[in-house]
N, C-alpha and C positions, 0 to 999 in steps of 0.2 A: 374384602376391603371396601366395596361397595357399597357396601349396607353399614359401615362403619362409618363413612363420610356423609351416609346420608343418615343416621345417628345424629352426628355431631350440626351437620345443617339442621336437622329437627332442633335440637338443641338450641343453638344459636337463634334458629326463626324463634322460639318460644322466648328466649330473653328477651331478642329485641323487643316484641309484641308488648314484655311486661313492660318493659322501660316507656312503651309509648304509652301505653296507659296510664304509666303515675306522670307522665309530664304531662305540667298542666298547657291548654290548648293557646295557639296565640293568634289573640283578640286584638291585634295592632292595625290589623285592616277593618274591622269593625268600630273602633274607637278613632279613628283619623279621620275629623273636622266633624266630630260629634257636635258639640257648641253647633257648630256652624245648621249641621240640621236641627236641630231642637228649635235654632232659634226660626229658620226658615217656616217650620210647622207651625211656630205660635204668631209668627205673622199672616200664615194663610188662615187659620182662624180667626182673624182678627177684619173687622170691617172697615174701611177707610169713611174719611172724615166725612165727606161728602153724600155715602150711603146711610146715614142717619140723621144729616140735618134736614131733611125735608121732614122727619119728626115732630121739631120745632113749628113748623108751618101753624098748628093749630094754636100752642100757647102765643103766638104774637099777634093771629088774628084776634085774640082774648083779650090780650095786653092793649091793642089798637082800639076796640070797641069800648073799653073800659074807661081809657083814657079820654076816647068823642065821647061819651056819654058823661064823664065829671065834666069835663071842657063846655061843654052842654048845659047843664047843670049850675055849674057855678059862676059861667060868664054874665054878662049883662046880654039882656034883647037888644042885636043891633039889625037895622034894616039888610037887605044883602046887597041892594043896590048902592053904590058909596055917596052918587050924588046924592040920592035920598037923604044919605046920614048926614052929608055937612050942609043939606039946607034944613035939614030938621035941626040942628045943631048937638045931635046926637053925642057928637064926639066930644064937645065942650062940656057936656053932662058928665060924661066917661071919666074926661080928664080930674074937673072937679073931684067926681065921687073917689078918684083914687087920691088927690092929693087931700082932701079933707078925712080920708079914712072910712069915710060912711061907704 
């Protein structure tokens, strides 16, 4: 009788065994706030604003030098001292040349 029940235990161990096999596994702990890490990961690869714009540093010293050099370029020659200018009457010249166009 012994070896009958332990038969039928064999038995029974071998169904359940198959039954867990075909059920499929649950992934509800694995998938709970999925989103939530995906998005965590693409924000830690991602640089903040501030870690790139020193970047820029060289294009506006470009922009700067470019801008004094036409400014340079296409101004009129004024003394640097100001008295200078208004006793040479520098500025009267200036004025003139912009309201007549020349």
């Amino acid at each position: 009788m012994n070896d009958e029940r332990h038969d039928r235990g064999d038995v029974e161990l071998d169904r359940l065994f198959a039954m867990a096999r075909e059920a499929s596994p649950d992934l509800s702990g694995v998938e709970r706030n999925f989103e939530t890490r995906v998005m965590a990961r693409i924000r830690e690869g991602r640089e903040p604003w501030h870690a790139w714009a020193w970047r820029l540093a060289p294009v506006f010293l470009a922009l700067t030098l470019l801008f004094a050099g036409w400014s340079e370029f296409v101004s009129p020659v004024h003394p640097a001292d100001p008295g200078t200018m208004l006793a040479s009457g520098t500025q009267e010249v200036a004025l003139l040349d912009n309201l007549t166009g020349e």
